[in-house]
N, C-alpha and C positions, 0 to 999 in steps of 0.2 A: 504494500500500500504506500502510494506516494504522494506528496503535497498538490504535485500537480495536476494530480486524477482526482484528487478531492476538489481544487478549484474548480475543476472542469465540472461536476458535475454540480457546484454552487451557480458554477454561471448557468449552468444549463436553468436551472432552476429558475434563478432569477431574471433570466430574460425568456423562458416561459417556450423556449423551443433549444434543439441544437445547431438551424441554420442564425438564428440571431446572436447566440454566444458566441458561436464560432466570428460572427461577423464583431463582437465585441473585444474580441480574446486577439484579432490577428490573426487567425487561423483560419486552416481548410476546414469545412465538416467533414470530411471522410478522418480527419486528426484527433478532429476533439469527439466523433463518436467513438474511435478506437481506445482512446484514452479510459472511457468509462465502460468501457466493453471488456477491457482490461482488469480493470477493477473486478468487475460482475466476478470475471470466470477465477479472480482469485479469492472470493468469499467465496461463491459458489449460488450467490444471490440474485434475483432479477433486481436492479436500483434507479429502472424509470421505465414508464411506462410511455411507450412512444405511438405518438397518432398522428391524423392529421392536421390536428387543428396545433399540434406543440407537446410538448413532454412533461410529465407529473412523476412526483415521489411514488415509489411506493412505501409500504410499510418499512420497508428494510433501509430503502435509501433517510427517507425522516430520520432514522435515526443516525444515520450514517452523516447525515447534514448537519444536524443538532450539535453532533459532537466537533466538526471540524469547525463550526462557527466560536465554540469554545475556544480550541487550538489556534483559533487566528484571532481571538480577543489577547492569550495570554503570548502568544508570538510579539503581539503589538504593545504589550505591558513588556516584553523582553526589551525589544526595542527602545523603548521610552526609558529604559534603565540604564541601555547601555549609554544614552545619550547622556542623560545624567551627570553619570559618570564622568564622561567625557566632556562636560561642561557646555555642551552646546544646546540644550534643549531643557525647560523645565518640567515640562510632560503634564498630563491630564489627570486630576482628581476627580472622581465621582462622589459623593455621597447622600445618601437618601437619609432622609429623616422624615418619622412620623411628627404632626404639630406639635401635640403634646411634650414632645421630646427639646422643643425649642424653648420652654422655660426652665431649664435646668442648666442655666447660665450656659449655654452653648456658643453666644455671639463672639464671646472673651478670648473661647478658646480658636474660634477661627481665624478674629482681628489677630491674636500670638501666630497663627502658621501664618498667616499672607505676611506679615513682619519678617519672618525669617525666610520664606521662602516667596519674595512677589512674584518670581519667574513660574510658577506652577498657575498651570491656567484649574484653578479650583471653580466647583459647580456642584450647589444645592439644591436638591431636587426634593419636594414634600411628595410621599408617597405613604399610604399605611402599610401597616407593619406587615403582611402576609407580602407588600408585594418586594418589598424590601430586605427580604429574606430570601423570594425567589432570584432577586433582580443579584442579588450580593451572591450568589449561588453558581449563578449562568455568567457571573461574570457582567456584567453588563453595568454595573455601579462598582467600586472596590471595598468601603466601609456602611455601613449602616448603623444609625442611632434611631433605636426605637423605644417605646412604652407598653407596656403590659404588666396583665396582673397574673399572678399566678408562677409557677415554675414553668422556663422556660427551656427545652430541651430539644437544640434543631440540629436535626444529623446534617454533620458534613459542616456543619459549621462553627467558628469561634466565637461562642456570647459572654464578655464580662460586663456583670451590673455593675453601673457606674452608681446610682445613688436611688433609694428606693423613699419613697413620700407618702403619708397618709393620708387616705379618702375621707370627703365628708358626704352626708347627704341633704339637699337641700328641695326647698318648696318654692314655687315661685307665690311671690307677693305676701301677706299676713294674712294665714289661716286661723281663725278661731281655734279651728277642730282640728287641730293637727293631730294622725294617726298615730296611735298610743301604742300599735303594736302591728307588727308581720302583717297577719293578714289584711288590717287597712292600710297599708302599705301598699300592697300585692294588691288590692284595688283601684289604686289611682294608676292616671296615666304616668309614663316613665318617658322624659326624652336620654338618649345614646347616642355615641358618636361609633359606636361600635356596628359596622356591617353583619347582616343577620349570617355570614357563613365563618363568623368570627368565634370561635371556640373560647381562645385565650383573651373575650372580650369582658367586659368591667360584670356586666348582668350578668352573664354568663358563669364565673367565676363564682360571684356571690352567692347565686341559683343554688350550686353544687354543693355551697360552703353549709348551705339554711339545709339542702337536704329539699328542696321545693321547686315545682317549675318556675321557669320564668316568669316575669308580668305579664298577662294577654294583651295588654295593652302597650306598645312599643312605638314611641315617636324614633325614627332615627336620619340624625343628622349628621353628615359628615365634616360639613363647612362648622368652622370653630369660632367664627363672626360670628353666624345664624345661631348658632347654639350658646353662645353668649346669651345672646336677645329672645332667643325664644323660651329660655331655662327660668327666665322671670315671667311668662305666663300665669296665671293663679291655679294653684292647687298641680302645680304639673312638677312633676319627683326628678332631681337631676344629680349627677353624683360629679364630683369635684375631688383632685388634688391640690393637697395645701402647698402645693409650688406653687400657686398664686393667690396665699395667704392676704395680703394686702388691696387684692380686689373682691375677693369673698369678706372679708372684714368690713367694707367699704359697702356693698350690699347687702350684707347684714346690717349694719346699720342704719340704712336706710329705710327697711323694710320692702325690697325689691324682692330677696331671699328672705327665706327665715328658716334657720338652723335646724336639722332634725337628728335626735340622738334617744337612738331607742334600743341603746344597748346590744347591739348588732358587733359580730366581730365585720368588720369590712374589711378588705381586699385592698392591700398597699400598691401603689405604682410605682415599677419599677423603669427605672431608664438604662435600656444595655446597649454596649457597642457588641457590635456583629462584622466580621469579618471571616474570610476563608481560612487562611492558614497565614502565621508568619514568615514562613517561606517564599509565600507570594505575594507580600504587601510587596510594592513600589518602594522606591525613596522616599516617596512624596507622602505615599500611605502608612508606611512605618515610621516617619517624623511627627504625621497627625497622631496616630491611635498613642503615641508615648507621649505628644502634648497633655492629649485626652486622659490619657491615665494618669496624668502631674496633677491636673486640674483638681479631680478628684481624687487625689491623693491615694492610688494605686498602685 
């Protein structure tokens, strides 16, 4: 199996026949079909399906694709090191971060990388956490800082919690009758920023903890604007980390929120970096994750 029987059959791919690759690539078709024909007969697999209208994976080729897209992610993180190295290039940071994960003083510790390294062209990309674990996986981001509650255990990858915060639970507006217990709890509406296919999500977590299903009633918002503003509705149940102890303070105060504490154990947020392996951070990646872990005194 060679580099250049795996392009050949990316490009086939991606330009959706093998006369147009061929015409992308510089090449004859009778070359670049040989190329993959090649391949086939040394797995022993069909790896596209050829017609008239242009050429399609099959099962065997997907995956056969999947992987060499990897290999040409980390080729180009090779590259980018060697350059490095070599002083001529600062190369490209990824990082995804869930919102939440942005008030655990994060800004501090990026303003310290761009200071030490301006020449790294860094990029913050808000993503939640499921995709940020796939995205850091595939390669496709290099670091990830997320939130979650619960134990966090994802194969194949590096997760240290950087710092973990206590939940609270809140009402929107001054309810009289504030629920004294679970079950009037469990019958109001509940807004979440958590996606209904979110396992390791805040409701989710607690469900399990009480031994109860969920709410049936589930507002869910993903925008952290909107869910600011809509969590002061009246009588609508919203759940809060005390990382932004000073604005929950401030609406409490007010009467916008009003506190509920009904002797519940709740569900702490934690904020973890996730990465692949140390072996494969970058320069630029193994400078940040060891800021990151100064920061939080790690």
């Amino acid at each position: 199996m060679k580099m250049h029987q795996l392009r050949a059959l990316a490009e086939i791919v991606k330009a959706g026949s093998i006369q147009r690759a061929a015409r992308a690539m510089n090449l004859s078709q009778p070359a670049l079909s040989k190329s993959v024909r090649e391949l086939e007969r040394q797995l022993g697999v069909p790896l596209l399906v050829r017609g008239a209208t242009g050429a399609t994976l099959t099962p065997f080729g997907a995956i056969l694709s999947k992987r060499y897209e990897v290999m040409q992610k980390e080729l180009d993180k090779a590259r980018e090191e060697i350059d490095w190295l070599k002083g001529t290039l600062g190369g490209r940071l990824l990082v995804g971060m869930s919102p939440p994960a942005a008030g655990a003083g994060m800004a501090s510790v990026f303003a310290s990388f761009r200071q030490r390294q301006p020449s790294v062209e860094l990029e913050l990309l808000e993503l939640r956490p499921a995709q940020i674990f796939d995205a850091v996986r595939s390669g496709v981001i290099d670091l990830g800082i997320v939130h979650h509650y619960g134990a966090t255990d994802v194969a194949g990858l590096q997760c240290v919690t950087l710092k973990s915060y206590q939940t609270v639970l809140a009402i929107g507006g001054h309810d009289p009758a504030l629920p004294q217990c679970i079950e009037q709890l469990w019958d109001r509406e509940w807004i979440t920023s958590d996606l209904a296919d979110h396992a390791d999500g805040y409701i989710s977590v607690l469900a399990s903890r009480l031994g109860i299903d969920p709410p049936s009633r589930l507002f869910r918002c993903t925008s952290i604007a909107v869910y600011f503003e809509l969590a002061e509705q009246p009588q609508l149940v919203s759940h809060w980390a005390d990382n932004i102890s000073p604005y929950l303070d401030m609406k409490f105060a007010s009467g916008a929120l009003t506190r509920l504490n009904l002797g519940i154990d709740l569900p702490a947020m934690d904020i973890t970096l996730v990465y692949k392996d140390d072996e494969l951070l970058s320069p630029g990646g193994a400078l940040l994750t060891k800021i990151i872990r100064s920061a939080f005194d790690l």
